[in-house]
C-alpha positions in Angstrom: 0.0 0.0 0.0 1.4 3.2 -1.2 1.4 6.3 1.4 1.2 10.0 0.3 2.0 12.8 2.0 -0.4 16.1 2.2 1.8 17.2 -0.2 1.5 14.5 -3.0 -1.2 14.0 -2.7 -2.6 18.0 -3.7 -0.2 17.1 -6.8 -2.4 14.1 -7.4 -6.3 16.1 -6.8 -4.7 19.5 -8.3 -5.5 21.5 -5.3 -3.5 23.0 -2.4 -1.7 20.9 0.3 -3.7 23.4 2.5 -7.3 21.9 1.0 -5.9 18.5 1.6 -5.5 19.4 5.3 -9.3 20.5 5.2 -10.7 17.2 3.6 -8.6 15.3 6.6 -10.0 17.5 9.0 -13.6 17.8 7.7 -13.5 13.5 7.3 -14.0 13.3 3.8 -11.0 11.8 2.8 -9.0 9.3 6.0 -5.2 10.0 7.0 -2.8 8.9 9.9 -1.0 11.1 12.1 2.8 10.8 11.9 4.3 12.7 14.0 3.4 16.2 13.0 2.0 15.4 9.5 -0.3 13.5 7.9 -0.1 10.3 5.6 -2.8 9.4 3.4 -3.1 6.2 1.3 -2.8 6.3 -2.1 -6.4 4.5 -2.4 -8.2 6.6 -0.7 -7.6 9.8 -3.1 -10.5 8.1 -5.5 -13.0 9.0 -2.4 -12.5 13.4 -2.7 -11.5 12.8 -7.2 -14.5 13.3 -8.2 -16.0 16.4 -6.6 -17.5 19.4 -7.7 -15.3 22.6 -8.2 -15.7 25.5 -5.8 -17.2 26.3 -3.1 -21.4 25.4 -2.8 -23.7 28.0 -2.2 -25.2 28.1 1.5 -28.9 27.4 1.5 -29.8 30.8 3.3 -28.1 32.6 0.9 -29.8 30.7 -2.1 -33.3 31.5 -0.7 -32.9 34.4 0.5 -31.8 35.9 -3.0 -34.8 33.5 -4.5 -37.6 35.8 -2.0 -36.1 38.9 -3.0 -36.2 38.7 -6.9 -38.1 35.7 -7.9 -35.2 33.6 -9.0 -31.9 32.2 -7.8 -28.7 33.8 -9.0 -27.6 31.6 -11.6 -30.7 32.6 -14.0 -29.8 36.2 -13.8 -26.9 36.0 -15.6 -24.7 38.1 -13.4 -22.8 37.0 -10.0 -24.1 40.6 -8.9 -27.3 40.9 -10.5 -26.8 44.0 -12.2 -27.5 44.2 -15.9 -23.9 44.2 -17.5 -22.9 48.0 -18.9 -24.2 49.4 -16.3 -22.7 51.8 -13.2 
């Protein structure tokens, strides 16, 4: 069994040894403690591959927005809302 460290293994996802830290913390993807760092099996990186990019939207925000115009950010076409050409 072949053992990464945070390091390789945000070479192998394409994200930042930092996010790897999260996904140990948060549970989503297992890792031992050695000493001061982390070790994470080579296996286990197919368990946090596949997953969307970006952060997801909170709930309260999403309907929130939805009550105040009628439809949820993405359909306005904007990340503001504001019509484009406009200041």
């Amino acid at each position: 069994m072949d053992t990464l460290t945070t390091e390789q293994a945000a070479a192998r996802l394409g994200v930042t040894p930092s996010r790897v830290r999260v996904l140990i913390r948060s549970g989503r993807l297992p890792a031992q403690k050695f000493g001061r760092a982390h070790v994470i099996n080579e296996a286990d990186l197919k368990l946090v591959a596949e997953r969307p990019v970006g952060r997801p939207p909170s709930k309260s925000a999403l309907s929130t927005e939805k009550r105040a115009t009628g439809r949820s950010r993405a359909s306005t076409g904007t990340s503001t809302g504001q019509q484009k050409g406009k200041k």
